[in-house]
C-alpha positions as CSV (number, residue, x, y, z in Angstrom):
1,X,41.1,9.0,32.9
2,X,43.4,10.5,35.6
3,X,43.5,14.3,36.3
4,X,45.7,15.9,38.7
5,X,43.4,17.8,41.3
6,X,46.3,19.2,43.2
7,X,45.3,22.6,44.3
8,X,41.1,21.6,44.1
9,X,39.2,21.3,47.0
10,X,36.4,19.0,47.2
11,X,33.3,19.3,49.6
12,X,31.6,16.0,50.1
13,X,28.4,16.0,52.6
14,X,26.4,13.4,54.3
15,X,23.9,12.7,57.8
16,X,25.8,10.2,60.0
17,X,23.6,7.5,59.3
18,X,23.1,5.5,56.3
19,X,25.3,6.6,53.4
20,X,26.3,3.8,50.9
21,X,29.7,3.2,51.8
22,X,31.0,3.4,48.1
23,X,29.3,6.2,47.3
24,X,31.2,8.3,49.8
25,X,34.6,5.9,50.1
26,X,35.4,5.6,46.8
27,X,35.3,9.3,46.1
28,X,37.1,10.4,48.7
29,X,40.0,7.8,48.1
30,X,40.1,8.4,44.4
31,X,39.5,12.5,44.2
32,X,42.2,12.5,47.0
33,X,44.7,10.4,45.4
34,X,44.5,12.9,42.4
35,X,45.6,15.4,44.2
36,X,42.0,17.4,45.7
37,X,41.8,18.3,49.2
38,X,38.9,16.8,50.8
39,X,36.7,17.7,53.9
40,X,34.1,15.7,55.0
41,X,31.0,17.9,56.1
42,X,28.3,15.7,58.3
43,X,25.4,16.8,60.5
44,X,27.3,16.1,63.6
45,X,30.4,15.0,64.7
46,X,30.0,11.4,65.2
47,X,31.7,9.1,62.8
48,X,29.6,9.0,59.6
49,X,27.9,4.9,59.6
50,X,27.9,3.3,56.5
51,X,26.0,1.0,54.7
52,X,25.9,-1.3,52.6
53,X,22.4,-1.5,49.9
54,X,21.2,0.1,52.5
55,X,21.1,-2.4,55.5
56,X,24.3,-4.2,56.4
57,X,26.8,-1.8,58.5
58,X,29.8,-0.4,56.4
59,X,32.6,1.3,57.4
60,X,32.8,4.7,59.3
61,X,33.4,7.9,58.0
62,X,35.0,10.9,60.3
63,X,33.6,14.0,59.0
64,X,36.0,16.9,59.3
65,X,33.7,19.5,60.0
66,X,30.3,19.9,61.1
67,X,27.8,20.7,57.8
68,X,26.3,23.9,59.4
69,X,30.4,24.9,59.5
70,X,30.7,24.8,55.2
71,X,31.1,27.3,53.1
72,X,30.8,26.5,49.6
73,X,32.9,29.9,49.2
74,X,35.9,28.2,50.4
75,X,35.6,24.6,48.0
76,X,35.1,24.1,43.9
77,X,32.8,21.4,44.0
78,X,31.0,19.5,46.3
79,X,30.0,15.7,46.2
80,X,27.0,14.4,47.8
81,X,26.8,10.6,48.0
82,X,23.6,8.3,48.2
83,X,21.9,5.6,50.0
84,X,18.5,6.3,50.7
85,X,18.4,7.0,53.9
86,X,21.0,9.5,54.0
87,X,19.4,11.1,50.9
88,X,16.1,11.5,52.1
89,X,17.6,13.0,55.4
90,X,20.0,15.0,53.9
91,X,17.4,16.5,51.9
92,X,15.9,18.4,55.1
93,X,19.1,20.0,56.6
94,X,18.0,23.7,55.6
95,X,22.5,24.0,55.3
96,X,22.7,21.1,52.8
97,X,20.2,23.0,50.6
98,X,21.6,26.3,50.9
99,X,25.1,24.9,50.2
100,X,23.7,23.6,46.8
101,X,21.9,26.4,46.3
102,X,25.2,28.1,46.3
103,X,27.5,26.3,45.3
104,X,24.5,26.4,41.5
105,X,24.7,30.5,42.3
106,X,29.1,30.2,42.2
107,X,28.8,27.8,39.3
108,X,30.6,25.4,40.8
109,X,30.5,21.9,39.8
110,X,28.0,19.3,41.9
111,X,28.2,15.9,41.7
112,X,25.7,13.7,43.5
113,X,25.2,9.8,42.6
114,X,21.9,7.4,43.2
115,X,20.0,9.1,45.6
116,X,21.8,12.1,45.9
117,X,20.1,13.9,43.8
118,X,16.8,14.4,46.2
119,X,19.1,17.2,47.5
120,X,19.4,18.7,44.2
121,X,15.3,18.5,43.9
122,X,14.8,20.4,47.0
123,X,17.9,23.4,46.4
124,X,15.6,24.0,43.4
125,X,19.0,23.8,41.0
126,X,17.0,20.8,38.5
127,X,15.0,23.0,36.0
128,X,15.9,22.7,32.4
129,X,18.9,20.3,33.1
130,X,19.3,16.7,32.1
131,X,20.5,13.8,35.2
132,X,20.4,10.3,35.7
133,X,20.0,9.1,39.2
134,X,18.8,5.5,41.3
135,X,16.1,4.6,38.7
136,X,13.5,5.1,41.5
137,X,14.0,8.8,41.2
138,X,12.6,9.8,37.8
139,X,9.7,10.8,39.0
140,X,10.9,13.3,41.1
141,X,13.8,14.5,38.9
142,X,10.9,15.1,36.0
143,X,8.6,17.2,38.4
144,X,11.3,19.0,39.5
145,X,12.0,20.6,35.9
146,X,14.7,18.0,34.8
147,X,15.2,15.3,32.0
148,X,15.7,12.2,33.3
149,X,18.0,9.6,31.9
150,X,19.8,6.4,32.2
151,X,23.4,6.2,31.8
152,X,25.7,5.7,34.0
153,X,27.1,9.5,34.4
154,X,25.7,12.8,32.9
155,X,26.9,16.1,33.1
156,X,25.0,18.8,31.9
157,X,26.7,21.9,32.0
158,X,23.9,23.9,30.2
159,X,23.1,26.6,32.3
160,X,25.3,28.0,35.4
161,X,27.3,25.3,37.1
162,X,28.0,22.1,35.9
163,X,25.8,19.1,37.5
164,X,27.4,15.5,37.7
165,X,25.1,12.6,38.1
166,X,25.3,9.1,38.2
167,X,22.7,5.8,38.9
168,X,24.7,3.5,41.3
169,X,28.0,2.1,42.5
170,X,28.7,0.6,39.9
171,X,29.0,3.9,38.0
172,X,31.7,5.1,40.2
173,X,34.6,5.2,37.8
174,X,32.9,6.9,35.2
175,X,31.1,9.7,38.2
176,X,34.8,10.2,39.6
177,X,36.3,10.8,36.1
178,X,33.2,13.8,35.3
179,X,34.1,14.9,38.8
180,X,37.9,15.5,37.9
181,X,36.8,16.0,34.6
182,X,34.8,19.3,35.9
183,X,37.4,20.7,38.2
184,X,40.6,20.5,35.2
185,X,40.7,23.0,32.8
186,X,40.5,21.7,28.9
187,X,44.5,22.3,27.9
């Protein structure tokens, strides 16, 4: 499925140090050859290190703005990637959970794939929805107020904004198709 994004802009955030380098190059690349706008939001402004499963160096990322510098006010969605160390970093920058926070309080789509969704844990968006995530996760996901489930994207768009999960590079494809998929209007 192809959309045409042009006129969308798409937030996607990381730390500098241990993203999975699909999780953040392959949305990029695809959501901006649709047509989205994409800034890169990182915790400083030091190219963003890859990796790959979470040991072996991937390619660098240069973020466009510094995190603390986003607004979700001026995007309509925002992307955050996995690996596991970024996640569980990400997770305590107060800015990365505000910006959920808001962009849940704008009802604007969020997508966030494997570990990602620790962010969406601690911005407190999780009750009452349904996501899939890195298998390692459900634990967290249930006590957080969510239904946990494996496939290889959900979107629950049950209450508020539309939430976008996904388990693992391999579900790329299908998480960048629910990403466009959110951000397209039904003709």
């Amino acid at each position: 499925m192809t959309s045409d994004l042009t006129g969308s802009k798409i937030l996607v955030i990381a730390t500098n140090y241990g993203v999975e380098q699909d999780e953040i190059v392959v949305p990029v690349h695809d959501l901006a050859d649709r047509g989205a706008t994409i800034t890169v939001a990182a915790t400083t402004t030091d190219p963003i290190q890859t990796l790959v499963g979470d040991k072996d160096p991937g390619k660098t990322v240069t973020p466009d703005i510094l995190l603390d510098e986003a607004d979700a006010g001026d995007y309509d969605a925002i992307v955050v990637p996995g690996g596991t160390i970024n996640a569980d970093s990400i997770r305590r920058e107060p800015g990365a959970i505000a910006l959920v926070a808001a962009f849940a309080d704008a009802g604007k789509p969020i997508a966030a794939i494997c570990h990602g969704p620790w962010l969406l844990i601690e911005s407190g968006v999780l009750p009452g929805r349904t996501i899939t995530s890195f298998p390692s996760l459900q634990t967290d996901v249930r006590n957080a107020g969510a239904e946990w489930v494996d496939r290889e994207v959900e979107v629950d768009d049950s209450t508020g904004s539309t939430i976008i999960t996904s388990r693992n590079p391999d579900d790329l494809p299908a998480f960048v198709d629910a990403v466009s998929g959110a951000l397209v209007p039904v003709a």
